[in-house]
ROVEXSE-208470 format. One record per residue (C-alpha): x, y, z; residue number from 1. Coordinates in Angstrom, 2 decimals, decimal comma. Each point is the difference from the previous one (the first is absolute). Layout:
N
+---------+---------+---------+-----+
:       x :       y :       z :   k :
+---------+---------+---------+-----+
:       X :       Y :       Z : NUM :
...
+---------+---------+---------+-----+
// end
This chain:
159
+---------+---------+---------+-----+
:       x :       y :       z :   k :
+---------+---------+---------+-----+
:  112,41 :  107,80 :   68,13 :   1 :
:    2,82 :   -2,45 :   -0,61 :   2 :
:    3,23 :    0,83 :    1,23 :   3 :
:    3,28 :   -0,89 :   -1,84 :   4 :
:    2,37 :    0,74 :    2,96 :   5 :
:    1,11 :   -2,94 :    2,13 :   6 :
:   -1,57 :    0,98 :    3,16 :   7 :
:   -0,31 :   -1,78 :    3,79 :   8 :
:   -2,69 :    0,85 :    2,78 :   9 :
:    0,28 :    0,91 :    3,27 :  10 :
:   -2,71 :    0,03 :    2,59 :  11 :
:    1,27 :    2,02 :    3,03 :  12 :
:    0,01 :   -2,37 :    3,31 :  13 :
:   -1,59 :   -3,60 :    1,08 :  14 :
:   -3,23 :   -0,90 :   -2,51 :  15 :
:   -1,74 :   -3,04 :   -0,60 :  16 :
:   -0,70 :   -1,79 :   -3,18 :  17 :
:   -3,06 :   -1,63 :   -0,41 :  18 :
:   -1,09 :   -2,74 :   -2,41 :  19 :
:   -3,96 :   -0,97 :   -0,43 :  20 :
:   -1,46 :   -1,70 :   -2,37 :  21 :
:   -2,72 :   -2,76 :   -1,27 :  22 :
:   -0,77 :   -2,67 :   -2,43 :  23 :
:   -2,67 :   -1,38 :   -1,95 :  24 :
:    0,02 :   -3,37 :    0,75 :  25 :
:   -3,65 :   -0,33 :   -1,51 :  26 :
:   -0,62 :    2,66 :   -2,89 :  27 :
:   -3,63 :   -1,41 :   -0,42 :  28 :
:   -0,99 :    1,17 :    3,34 :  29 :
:    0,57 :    3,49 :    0,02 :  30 :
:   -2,68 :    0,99 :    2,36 :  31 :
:    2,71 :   -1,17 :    2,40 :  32 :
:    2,96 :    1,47 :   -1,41 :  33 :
:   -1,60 :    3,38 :   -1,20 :  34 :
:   -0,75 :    1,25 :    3,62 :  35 :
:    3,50 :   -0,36 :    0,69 :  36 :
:    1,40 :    1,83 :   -3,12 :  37 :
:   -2,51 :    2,90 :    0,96 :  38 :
:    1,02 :    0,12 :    3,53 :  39 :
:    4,08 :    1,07 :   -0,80 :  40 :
:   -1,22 :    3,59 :   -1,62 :  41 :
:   -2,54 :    1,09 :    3,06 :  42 :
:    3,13 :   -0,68 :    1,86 :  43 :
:    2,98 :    1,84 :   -1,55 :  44 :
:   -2,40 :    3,18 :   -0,70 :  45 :
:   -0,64 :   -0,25 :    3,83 :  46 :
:    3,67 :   -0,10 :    0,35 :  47 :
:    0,80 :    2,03 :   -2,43 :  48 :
:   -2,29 :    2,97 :    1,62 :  49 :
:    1,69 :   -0,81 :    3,62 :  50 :
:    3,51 :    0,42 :   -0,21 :  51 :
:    0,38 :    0,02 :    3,34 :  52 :
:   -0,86 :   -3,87 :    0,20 :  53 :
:    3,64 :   -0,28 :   -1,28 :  54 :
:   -0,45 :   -1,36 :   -3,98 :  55 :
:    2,25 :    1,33 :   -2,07 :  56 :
:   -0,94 :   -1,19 :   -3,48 :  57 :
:   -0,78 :   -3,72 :   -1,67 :  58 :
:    0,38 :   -0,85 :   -3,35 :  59 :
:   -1,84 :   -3,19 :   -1,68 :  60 :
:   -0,25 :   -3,26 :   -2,73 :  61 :
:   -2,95 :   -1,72 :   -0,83 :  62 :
:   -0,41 :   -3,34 :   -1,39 :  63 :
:   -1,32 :   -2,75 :    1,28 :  64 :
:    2,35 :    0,31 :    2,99 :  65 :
:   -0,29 :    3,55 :    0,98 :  66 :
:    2,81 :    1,70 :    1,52 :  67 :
:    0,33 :    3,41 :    2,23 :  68 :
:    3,45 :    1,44 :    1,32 :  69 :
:   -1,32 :    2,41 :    2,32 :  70 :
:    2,88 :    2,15 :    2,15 :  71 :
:   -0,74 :    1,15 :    3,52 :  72 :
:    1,34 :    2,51 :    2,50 :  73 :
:    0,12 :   -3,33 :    2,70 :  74 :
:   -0,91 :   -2,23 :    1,25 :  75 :
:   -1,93 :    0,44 :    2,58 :  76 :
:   -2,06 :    2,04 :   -2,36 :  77 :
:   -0,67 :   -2,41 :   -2,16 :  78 :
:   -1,30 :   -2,24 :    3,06 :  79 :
:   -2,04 :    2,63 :    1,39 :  80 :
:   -1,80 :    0,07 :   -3,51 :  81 :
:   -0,49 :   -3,62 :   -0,34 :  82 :
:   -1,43 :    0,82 :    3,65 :  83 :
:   -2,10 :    2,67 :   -0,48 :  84 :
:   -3,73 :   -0,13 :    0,06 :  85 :
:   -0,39 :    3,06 :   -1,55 :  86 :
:    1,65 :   -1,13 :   -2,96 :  87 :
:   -0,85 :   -1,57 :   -3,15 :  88 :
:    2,07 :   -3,28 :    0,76 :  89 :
:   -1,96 :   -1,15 :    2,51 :  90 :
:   -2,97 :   -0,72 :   -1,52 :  91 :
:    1,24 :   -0,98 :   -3,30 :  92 :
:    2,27 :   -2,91 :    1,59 :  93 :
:   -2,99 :   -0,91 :    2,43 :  94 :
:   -2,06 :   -0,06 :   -3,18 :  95 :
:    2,56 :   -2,46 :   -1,40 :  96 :
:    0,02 :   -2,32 :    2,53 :  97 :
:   -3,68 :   -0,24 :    0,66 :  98 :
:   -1,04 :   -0,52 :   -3,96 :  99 :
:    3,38 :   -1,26 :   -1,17 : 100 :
:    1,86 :   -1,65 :    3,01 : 101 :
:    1,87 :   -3,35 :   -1,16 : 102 :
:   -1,76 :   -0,88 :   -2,80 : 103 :
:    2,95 :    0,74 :   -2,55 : 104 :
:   -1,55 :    2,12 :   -2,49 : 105 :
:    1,69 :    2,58 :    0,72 : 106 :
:    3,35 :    0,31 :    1,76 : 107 :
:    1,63 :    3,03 :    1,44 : 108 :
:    3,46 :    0,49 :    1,27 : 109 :
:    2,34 :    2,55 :    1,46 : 110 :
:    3,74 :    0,61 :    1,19 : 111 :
:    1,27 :    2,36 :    2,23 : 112 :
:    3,82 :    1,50 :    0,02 : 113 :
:    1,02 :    2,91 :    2,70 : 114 :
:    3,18 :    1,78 :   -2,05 : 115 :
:    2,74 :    2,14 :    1,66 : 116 :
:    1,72 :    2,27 :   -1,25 : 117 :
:    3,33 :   -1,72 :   -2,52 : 118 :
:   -1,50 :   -3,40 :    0,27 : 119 :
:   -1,67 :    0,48 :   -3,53 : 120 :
:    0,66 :    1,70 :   -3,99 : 121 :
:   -1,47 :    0,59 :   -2,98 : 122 :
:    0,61 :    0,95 :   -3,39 : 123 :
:   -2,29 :    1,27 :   -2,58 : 124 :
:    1,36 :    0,77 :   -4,13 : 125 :
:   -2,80 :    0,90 :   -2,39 : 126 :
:   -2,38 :    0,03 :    2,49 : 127 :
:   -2,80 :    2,94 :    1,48 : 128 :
:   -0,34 :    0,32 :    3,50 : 129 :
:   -0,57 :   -3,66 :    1,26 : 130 :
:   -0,37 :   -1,88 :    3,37 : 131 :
:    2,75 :    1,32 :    2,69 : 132 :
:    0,65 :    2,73 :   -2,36 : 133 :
:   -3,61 :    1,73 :   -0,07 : 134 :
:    0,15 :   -0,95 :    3,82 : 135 :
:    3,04 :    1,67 :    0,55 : 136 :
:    2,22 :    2,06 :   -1,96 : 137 :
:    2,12 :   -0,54 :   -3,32 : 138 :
:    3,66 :    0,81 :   -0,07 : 139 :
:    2,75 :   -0,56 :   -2,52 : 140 :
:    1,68 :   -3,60 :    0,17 : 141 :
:    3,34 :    1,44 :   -0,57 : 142 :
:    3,83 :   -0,18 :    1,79 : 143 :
:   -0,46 :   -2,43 :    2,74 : 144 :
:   -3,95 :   -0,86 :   -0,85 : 145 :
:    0,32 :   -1,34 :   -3,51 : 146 :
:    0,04 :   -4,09 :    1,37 : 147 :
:   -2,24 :   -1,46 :    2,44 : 148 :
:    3,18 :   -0,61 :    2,94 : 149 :
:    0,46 :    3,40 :   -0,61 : 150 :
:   -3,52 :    1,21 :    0,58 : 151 :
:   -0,06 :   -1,96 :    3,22 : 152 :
:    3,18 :    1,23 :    1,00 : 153 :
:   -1,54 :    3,69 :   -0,89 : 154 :
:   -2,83 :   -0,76 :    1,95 : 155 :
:    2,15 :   -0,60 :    3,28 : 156 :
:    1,94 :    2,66 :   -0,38 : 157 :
:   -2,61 :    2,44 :   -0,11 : 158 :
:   -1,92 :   -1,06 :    3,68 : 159 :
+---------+---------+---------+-----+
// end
């Protein structure tokens, strides 16, 4: 459902925002590439099922560079994930080194930020429930939220 209202999220305490993606840097070899787009969905279900693992929600772009924003409780949970060898991750990324390694058909990426509380906004007009806002919750950008410095200055307020 769209929403008309200008509207900012909040997600209560520290989180962490990660970004994961891939490219296609050779679309004629997709048994290469393929395993990797299969691997992502066995792992957010897993996630998605264990909320105690810390994920709070993703959202994602494909193309021929694919991009994830996932959002985490920390980061130590996210670690422990990458860690974990009861998890999906682990075999999928020890599956991509071992048949894809360095050969450049297929790159992957990621970036990691650890967020406190008033060091970041958001806005959202015309929008449904998106990114921080289906991680968090949706409130009215009005009075002192309606720009960006105020948002931030909202954000600090309310520690």
């Amino acid at each position: 459902m769209v929403r008309t209202e200008r509207l900012t999220a909040n997600l209560e305490g520290e989180f962490v925002v990660f970004l994961i993606g891939m490219r296609i840097n050779n679309p004629l070899k997709f048994y290469k590439w393929l395993p990797v787009v299969n691997a992502m969905p066995k792992m957010l279900k897993e996630l998605q099922s264990q909320p105690e693992r810390g994920f709070i929600h993703a959202e994602m772009w494909f193309g021929r560079t694919t991009i994830m924003v996932q959002y985490w409780r920390s980061m130590e949970q996210l670690l422990a994930y990458a860690k974990a060898r009861d998890s999906e991750h682990l075999p999928a990324w020890q599956a991509f080194n071992k048949s894809i390694g360095a050969d450049g058909s297929v790159g992957i990426w990621h970036e990691t930020y650890a967020v406190s509380p008033g060091a970041y906004e958001s806005v959202y007009v015309n929008m449904p429930r998106f990114g921080l806002g289906r991680a968090g919750t949706l409130q009215p950008a009005t009075g002192g939220k309606q720009s960006a410095a105020g948002r931030l200055g909202a954000n600090k307020t309310a520690e």
